[in-house]
ROSE-4610 file (N, C-alpha, C; in Angstrom, 1 decimal, always signed):
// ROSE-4610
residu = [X/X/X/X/X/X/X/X/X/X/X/X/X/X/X/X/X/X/X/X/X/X/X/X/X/X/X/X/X/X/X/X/X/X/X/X/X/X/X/X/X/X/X/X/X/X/X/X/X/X/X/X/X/X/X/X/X/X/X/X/X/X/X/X/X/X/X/X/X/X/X/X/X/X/X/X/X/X/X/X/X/X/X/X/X/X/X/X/X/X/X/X/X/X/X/X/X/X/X/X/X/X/X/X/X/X/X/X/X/X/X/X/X/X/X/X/X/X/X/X/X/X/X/X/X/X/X/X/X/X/X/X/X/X/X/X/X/X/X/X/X/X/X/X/X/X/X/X/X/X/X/X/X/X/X/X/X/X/X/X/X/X/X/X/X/X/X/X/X/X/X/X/X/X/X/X/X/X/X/X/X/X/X/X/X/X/X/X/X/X/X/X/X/X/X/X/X/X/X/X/X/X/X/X/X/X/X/X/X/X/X/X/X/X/X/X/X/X/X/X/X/X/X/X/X/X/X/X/X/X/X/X/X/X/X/X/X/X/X/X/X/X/X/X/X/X/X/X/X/X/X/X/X/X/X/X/X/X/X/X/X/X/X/X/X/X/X/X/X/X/X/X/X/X/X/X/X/X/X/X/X/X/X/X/X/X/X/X/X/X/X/X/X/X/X/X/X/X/X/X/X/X/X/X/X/X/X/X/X/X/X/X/X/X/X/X/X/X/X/X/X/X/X/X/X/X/X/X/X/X/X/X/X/X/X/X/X/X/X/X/X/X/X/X/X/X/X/X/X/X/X/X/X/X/X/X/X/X/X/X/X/X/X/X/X/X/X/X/X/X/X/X/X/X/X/X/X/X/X/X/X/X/X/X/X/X/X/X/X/X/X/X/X/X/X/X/X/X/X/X/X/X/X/X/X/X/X/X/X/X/X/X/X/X/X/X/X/X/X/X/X/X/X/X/X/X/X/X/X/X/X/X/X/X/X/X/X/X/X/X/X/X/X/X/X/X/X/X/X/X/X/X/X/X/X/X/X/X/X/X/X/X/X/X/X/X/X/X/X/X/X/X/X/X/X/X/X/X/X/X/X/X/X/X/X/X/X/X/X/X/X/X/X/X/X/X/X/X/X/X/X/X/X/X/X/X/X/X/X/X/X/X/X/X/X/X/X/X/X/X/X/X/X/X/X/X/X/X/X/X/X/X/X/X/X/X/X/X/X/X/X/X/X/X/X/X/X/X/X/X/X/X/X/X/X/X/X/X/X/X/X/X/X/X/X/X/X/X/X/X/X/X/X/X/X/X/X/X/X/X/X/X/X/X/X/X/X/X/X/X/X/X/X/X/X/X/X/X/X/X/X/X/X/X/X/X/X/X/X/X/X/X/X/X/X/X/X/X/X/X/X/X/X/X/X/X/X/X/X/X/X/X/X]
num = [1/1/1/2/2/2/3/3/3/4/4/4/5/5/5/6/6/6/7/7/7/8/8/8/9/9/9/10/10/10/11/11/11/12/12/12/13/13/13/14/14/14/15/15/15/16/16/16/17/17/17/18/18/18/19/19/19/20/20/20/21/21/21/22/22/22/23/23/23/24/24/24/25/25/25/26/26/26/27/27/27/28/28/28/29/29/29/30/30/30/31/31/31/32/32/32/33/33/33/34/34/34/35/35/35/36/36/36/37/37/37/38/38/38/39/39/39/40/40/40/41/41/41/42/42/42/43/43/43/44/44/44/45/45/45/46/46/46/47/47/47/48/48/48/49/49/49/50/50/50/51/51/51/52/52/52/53/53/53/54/54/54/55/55/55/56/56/56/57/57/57/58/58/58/59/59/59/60/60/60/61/61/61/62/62/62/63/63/63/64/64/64/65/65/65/66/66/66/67/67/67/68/68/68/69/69/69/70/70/70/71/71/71/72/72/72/73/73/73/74/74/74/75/75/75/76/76/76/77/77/77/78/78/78/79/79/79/80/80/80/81/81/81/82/82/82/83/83/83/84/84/84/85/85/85/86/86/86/87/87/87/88/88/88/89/89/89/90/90/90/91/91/91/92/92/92/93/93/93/94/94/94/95/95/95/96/96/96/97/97/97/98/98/98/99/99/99/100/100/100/101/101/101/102/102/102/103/103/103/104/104/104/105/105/105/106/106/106/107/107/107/108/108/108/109/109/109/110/110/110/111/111/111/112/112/112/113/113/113/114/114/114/115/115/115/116/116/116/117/117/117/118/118/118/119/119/119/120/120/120/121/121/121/122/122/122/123/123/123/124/124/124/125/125/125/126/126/126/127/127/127/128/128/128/129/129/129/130/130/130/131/131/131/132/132/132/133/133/133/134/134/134/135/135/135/136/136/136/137/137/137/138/138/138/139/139/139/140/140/140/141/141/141/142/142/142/143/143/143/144/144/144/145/145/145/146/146/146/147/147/147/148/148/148/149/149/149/150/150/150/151/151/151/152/152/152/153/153/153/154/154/154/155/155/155/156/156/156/157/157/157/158/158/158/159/159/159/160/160/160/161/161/161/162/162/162/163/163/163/164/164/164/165/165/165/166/166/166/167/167/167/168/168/168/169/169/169/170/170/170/171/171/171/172/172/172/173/173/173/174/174/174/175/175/175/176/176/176/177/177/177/178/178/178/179/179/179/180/180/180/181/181/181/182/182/182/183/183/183/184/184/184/185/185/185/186/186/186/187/187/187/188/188/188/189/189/189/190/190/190/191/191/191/192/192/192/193/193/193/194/194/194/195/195/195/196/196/196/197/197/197/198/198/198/199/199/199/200/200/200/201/201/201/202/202/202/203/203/203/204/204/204/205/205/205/206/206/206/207/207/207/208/208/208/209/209/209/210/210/210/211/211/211]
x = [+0.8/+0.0/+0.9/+0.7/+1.4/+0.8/+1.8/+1.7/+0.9/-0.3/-1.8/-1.2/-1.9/-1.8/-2.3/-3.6/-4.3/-4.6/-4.9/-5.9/-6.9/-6.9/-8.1/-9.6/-10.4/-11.7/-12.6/-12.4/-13.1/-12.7/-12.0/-11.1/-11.5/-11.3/-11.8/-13.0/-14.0/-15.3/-15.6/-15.1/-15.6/-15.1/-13.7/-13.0/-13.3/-14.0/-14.3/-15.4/-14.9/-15.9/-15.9/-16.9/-17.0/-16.2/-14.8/-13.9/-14.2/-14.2/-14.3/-13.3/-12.1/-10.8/-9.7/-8.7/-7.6/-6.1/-5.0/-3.9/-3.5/-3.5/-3.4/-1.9/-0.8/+0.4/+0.5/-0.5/-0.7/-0.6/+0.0/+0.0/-0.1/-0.8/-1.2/-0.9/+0.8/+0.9/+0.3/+0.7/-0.9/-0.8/+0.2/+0.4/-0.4/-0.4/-0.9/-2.3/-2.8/-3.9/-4.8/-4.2/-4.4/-4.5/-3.8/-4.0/-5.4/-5.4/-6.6/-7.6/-8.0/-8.8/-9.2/-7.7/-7.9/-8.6/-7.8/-8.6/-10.2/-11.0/-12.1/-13.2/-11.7/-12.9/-13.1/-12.8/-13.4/-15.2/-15.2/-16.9/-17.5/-18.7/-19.7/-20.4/-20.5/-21.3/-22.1/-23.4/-24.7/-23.5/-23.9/-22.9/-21.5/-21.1/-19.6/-19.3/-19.9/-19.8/-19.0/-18.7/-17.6/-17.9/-19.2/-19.6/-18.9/-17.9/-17.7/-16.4/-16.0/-15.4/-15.0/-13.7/-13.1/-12.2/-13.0/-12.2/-11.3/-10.1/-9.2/-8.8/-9.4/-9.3/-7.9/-6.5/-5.5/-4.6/-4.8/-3.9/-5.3/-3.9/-4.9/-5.9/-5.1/-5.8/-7.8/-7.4/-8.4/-9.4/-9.1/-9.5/-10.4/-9.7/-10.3/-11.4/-11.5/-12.9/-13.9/-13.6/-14.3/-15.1/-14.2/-15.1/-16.2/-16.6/-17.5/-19.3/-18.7/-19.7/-20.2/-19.5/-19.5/-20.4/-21.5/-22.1/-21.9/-21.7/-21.5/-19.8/-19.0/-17.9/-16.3/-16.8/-15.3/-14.3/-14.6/-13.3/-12.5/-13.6/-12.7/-12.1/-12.5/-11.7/-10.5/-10.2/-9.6/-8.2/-8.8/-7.3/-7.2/-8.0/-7.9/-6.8/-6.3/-5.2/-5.4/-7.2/-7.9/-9.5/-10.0/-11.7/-11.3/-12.5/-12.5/-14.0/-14.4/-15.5/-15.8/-17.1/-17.3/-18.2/-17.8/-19.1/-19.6/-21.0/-21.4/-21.3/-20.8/-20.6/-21.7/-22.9/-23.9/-23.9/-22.0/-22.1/-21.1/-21.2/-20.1/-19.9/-21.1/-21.2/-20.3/-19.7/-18.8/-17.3/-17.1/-15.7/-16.5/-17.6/-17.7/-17.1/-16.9/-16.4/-14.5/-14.2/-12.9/-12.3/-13.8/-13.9/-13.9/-15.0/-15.7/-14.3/-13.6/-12.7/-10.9/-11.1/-9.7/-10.6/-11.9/-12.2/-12.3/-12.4/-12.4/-10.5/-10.0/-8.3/-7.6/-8.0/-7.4/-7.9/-8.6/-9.7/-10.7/-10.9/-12.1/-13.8/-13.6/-14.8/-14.7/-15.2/-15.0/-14.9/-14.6/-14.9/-15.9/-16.8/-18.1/-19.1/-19.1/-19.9/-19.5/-18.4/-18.3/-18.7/-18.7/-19.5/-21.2/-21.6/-23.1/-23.3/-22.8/-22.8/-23.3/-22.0/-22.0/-23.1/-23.3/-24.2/-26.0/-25.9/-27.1/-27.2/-25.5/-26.1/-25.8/-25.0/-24.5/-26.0/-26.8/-28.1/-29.2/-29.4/-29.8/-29.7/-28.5/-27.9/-28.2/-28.6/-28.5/-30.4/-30.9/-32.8/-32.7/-32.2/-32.4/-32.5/-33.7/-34.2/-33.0/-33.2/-31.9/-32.0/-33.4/-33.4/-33.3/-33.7/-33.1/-31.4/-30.6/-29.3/-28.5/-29.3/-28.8/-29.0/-29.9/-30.1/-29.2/-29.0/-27.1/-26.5/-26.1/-24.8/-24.8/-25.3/-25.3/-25.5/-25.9/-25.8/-24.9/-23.8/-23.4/-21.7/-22.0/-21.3/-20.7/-22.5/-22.0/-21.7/-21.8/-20.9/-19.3/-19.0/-17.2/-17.3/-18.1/-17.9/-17.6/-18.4/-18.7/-17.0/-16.9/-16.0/-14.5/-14.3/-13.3/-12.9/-13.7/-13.9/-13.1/-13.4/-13.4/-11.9/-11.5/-9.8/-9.1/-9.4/-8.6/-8.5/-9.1/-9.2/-8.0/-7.7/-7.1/-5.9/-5.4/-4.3/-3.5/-5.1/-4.8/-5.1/-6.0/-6.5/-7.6/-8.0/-9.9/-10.7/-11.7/-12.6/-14.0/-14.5/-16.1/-16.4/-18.0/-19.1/-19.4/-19.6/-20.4/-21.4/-22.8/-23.7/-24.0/-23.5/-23.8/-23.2/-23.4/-23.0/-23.2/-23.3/-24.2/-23.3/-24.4/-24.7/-24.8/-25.1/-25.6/-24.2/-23.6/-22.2/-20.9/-20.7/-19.1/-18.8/-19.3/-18.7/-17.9/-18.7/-18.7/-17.4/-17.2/-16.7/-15.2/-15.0/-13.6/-13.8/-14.3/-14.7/-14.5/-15.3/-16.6/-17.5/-17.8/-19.2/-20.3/-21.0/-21.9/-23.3/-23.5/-24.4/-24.1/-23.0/-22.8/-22.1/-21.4/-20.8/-21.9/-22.9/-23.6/-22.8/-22.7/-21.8/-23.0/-21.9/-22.6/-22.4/-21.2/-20.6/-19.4/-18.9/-17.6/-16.7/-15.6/-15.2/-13.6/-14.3/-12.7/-12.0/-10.2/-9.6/-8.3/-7.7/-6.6/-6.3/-5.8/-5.4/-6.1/-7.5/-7.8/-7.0/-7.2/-6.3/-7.4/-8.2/-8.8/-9.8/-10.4/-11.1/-12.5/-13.3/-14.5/-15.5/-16.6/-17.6/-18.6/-18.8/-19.7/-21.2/-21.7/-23.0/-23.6/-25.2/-26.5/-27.3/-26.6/-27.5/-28.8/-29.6/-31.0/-30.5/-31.3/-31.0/-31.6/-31.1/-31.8/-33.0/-33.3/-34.4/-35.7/-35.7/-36.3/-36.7/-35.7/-36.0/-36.4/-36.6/-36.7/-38.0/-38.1/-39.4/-39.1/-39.9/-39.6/-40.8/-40.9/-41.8/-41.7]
y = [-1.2/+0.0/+1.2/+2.4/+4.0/+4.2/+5.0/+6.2/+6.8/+7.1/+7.2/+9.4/+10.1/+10.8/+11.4/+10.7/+10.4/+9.5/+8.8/+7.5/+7.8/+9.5/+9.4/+9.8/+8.8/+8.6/+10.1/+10.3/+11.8/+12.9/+12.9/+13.9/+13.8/+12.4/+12.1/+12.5/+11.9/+11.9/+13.6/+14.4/+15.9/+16.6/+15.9/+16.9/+16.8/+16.0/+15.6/+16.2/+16.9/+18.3/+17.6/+18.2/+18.2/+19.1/+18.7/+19.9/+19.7/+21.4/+21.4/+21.8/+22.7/+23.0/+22.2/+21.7/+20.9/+21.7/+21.0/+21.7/+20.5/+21.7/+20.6/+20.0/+20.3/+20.1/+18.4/+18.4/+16.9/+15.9/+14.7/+13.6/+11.9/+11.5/+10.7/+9.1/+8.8/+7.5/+6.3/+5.9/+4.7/+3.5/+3.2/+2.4/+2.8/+3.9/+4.3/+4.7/+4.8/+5.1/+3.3/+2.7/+1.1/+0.4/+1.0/+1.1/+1.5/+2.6/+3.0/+2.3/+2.2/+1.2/-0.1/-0.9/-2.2/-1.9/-1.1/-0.5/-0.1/+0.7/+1.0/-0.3/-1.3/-2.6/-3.4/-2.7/-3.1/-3.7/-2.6/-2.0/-3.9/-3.6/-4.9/-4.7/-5.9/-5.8/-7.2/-7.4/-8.5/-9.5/-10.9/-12.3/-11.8/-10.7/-10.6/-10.7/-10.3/-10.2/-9.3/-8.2/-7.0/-6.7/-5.8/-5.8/-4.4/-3.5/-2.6/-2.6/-1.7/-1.5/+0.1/+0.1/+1.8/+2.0/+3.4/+3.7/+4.9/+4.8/+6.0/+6.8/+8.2/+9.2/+9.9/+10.0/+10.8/+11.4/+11.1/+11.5/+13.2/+13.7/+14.8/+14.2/+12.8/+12.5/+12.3/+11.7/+10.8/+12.1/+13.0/+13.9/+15.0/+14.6/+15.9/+14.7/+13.4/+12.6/+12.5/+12.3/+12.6/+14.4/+15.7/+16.5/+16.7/+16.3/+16.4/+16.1/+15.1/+14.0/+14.7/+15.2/+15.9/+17.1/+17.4/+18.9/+20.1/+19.7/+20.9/+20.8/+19.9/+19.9/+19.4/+20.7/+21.0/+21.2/+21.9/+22.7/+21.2/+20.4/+19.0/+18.2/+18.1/+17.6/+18.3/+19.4/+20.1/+20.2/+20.3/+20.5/+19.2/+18.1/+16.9/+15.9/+15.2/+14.2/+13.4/+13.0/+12.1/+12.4/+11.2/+11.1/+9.9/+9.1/+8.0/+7.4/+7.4/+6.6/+5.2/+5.4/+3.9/+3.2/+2.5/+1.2/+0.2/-0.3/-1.2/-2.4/-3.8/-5.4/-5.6/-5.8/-6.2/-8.1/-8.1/-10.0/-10.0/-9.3/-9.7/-11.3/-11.9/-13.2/-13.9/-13.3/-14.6/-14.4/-13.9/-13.8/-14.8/-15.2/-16.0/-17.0/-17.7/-19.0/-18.8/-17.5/-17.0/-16.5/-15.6/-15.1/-16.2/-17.2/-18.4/-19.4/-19.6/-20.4/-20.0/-18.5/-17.8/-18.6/-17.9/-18.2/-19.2/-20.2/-22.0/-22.2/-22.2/-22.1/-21.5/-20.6/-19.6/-19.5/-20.5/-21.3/-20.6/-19.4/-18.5/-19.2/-20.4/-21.2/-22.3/-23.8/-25.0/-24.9/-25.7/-26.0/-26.4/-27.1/-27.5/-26.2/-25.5/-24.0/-23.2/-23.3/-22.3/-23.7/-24.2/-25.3/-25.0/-24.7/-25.0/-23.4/-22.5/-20.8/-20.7/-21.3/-20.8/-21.3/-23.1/-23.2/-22.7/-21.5/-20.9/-19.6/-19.0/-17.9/-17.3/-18.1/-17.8/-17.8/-19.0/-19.0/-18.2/-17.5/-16.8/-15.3/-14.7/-13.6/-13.6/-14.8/-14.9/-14.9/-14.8/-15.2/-13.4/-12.7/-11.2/-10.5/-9.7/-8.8/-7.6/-7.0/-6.2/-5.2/-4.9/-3.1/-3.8/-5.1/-5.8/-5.9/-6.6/-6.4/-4.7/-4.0/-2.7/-1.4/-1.9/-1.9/-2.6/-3.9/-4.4/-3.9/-3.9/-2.9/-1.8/-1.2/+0.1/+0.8/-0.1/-0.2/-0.5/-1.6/-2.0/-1.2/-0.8/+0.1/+1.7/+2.1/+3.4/+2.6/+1.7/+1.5/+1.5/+1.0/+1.5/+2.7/+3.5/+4.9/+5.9/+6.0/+6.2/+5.9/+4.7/+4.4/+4.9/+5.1/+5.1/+6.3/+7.5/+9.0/+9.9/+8.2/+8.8/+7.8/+6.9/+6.1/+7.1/+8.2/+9.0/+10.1/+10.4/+11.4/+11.0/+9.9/+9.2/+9.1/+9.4/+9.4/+10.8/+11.6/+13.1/+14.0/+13.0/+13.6/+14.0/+14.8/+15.5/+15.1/+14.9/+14.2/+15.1/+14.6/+14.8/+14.0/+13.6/+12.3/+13.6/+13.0/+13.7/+13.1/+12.8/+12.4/+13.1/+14.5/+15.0/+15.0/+13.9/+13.2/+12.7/+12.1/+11.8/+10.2/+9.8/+8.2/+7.0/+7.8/+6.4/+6.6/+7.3/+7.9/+7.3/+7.5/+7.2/+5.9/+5.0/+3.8/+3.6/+3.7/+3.4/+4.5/+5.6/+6.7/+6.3/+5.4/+4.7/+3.3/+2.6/+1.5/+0.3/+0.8/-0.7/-0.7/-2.0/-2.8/-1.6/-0.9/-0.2/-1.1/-2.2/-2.8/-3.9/-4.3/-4.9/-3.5/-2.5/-1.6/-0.5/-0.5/+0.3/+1.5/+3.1/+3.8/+4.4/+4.7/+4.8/+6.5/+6.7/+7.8/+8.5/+9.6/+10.2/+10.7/+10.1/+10.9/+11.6/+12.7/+13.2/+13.0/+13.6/+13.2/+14.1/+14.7/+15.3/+16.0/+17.3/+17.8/+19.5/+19.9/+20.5/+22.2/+23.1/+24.3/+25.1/+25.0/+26.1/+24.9/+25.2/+24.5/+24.3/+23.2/+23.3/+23.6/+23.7/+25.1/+24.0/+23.9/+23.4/+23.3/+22.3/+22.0/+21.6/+21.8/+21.4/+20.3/+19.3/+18.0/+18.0/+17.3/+17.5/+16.7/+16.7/+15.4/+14.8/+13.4/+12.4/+12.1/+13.1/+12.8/+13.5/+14.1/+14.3/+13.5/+12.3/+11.7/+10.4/+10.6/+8.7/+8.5/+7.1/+6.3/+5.5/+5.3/+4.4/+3.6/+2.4/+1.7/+0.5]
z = [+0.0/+0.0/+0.0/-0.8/-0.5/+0.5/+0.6/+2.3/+1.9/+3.0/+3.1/+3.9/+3.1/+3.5/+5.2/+5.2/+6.9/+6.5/+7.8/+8.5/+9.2/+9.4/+10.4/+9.6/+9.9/+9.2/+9.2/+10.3/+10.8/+10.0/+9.8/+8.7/+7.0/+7.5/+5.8/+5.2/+5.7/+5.6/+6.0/+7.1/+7.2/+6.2/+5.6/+4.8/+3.2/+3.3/+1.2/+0.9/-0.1/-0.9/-2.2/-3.0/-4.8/-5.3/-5.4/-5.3/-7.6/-7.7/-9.5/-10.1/-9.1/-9.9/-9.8/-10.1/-9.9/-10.3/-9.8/-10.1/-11.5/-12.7/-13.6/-13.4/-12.9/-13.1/-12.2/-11.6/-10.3/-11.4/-11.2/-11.8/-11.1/-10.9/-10.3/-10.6/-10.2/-10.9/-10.9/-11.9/-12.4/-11.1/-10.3/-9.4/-8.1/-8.0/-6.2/-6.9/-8.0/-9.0/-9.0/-9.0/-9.0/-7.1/-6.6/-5.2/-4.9/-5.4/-5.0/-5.1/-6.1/-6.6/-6.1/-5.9/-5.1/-3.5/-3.1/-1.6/-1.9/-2.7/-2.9/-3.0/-4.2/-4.4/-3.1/-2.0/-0.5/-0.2/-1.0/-1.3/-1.4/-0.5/-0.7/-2.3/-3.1/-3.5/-3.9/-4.6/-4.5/-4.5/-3.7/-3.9/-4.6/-4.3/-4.2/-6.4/-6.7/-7.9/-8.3/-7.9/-8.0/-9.7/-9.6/-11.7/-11.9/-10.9/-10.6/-12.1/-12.8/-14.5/-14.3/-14.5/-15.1/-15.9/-16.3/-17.4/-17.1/-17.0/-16.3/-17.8/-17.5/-18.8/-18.2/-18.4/-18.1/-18.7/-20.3/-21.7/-21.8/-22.6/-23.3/-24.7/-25.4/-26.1/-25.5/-24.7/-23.9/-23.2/-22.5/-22.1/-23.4/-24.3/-25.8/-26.1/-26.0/-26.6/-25.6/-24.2/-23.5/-23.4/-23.7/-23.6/-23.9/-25.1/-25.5/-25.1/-24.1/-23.7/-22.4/-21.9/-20.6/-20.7/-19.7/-20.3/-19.2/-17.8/-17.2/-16.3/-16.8/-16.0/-17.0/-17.8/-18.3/-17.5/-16.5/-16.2/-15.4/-14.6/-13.9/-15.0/-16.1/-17.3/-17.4/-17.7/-17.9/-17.0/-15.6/-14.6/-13.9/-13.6/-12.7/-13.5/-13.2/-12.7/-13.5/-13.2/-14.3/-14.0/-15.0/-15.1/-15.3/-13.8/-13.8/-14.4/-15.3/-15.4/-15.0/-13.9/-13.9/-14.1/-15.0/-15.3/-14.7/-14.9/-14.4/-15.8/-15.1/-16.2/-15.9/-17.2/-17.2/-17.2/-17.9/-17.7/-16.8/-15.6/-14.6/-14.3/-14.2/-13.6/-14.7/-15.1/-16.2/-15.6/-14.5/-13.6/-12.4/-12.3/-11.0/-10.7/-11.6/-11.6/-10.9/-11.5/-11.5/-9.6/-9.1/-7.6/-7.0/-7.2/-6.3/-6.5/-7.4/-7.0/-6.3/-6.7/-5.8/-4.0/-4.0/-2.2/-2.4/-2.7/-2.5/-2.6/-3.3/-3.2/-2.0/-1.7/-0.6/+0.8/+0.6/+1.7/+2.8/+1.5/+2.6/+2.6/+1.6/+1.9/+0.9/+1.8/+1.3/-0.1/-1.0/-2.3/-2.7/-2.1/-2.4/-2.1/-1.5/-1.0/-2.4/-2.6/-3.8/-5.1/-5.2/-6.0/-6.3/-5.2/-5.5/-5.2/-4.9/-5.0/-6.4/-6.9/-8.7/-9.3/-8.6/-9.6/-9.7/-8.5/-8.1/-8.5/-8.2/-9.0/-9.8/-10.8/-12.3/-13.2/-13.1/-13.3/-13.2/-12.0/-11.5/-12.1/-12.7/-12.9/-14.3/-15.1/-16.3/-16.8/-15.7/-16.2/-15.6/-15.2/-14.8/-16.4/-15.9/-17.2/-17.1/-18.5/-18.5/-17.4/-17.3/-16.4/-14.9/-14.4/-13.0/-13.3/-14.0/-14.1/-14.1/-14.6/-14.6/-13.4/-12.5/-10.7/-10.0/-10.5/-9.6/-9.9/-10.9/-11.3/-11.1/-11.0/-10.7/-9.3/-8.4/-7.3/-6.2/-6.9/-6.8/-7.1/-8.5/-8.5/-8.0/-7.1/-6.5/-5.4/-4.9/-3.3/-3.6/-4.8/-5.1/-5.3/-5.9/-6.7/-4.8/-4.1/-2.4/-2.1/-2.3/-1.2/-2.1/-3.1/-3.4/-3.8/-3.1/-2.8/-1.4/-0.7/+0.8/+0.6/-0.2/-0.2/-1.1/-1.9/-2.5/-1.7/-0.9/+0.6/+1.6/+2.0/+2.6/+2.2/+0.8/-0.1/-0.7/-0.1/-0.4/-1.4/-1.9/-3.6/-2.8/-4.1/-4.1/-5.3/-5.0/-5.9/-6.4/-7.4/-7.8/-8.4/-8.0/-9.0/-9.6/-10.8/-11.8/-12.4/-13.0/-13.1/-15.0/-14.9/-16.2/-17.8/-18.0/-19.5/-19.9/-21.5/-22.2/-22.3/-21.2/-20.9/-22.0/-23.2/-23.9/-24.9/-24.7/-26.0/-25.3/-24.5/-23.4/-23.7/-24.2/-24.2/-25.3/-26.2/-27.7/-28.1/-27.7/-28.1/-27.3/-26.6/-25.9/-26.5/-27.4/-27.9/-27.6/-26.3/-25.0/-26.0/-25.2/-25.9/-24.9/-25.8/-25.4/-24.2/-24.6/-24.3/-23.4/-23.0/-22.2/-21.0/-20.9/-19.9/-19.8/-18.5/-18.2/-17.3/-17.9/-17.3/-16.1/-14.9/-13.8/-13.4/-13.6/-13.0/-13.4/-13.3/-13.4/-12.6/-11.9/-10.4/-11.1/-11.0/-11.6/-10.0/-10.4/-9.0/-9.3/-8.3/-8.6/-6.9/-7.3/-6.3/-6.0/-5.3/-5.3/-5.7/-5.9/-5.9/-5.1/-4.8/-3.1/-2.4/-1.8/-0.7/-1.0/-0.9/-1.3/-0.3/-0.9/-0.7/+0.8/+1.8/+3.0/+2.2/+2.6/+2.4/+2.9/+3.0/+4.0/+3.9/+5.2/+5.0/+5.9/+5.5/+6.0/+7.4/+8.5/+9.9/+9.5/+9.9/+9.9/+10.6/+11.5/+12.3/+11.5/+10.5/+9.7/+8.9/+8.5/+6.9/+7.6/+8.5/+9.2/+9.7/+9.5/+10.3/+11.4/+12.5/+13.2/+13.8/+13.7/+13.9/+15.1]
């Protein structure tokens, strides 16, 4: 693991903004960039399927095909480190066989458990209609997108999700199979150049039921 800029959680989580300017001169080696990521894929997701897919934008080439697609966040294109796009594998389940037998090998569960796992829910994953597969994944995918916000905080970078781009274009236009990579999100990442702006969360004792 790189040297973790903090460890303290409290910090992290109080200190992470939607930061939109970056210092374009930051460069973010693809190794502690790969770190990151392994640490994020911490993240739970349905029977451990990990449908979680990125596409790291950090060339100027890559950055000029993506502009376009983008509608209100040029300027994070522009100065950040990178643009992480992440996708949801609509055929993730075709790495199961691949996860279920690392934990059956490495003996985080018998061989026969991961035996009759797969043969339940490779099946299972495969009778799911496309718009139920595209609620796991994508679900599944913002619990990495979350978590790997608050592990680039922890590293020292500054982040933003971005939501605003044209969804049905990003794939094809880095030439993914449009129809199998459901795009979820955009977190640019870099190194803020001022401080981001405080914002108003509702209390929870407002938004809740209790029964």
């Amino acid at each position: 693991m790189t040297e973790l800029a903090t460890n303290d959680f409290t910090e992290i989580l109080e200190g992470r903004r939607s930061i939109r300017a970056y210092d374009p001169q930051v460069k973010i080696p693809r190794e502690e960039m790969l770190a990151m990521l392994d640490e994020a894929a911490k993240a739970p997701s349905s029977v451990n399927m990990q449908p979680w897919r990125f596409l790291i934008v950090e060339s100027e080439e890559g950055k000029a095909t993506l502009n376009p697609l983008i509608r209100f966040n040029k300027r994070q294109n522009r100065t950040s480190s990178a643009m992480i796009v992440v996708f949801g594998d609509m055929l993730c389940y075709e790495r199961a066989e691949e996860i279920y037998g690392k934990a059956a090998n490495g003996g985080i569960m018998p061989k026969l458990m991961s035996k009759a796992k797969l043969s339940a829910i490779v099946p299972t994953y495969k009778r799911f209609s496309r718009s139920k597969m595209n609620d796991v994944v994508k679900i599944d995918s913002s619990l990495f997108a979350m978590q790997f916000m608050l592990v680039a905080r922890s590293h020292g970078y500054d982040t933003n999700p971005m939501g605003g781009f044209e969804e049905d274009r990003v794939a094809a236009a880095f030439g993914l199979d449009a129809e199998r990579y459901v795009p979820v999100m955009i977190i640019s990442i870099g190194k803020a150049t001022a401080e981001g702006h405080q914002s108003v969360r509702l209390p929870a004792k407002d938004l809740s039921w209790w029964r």
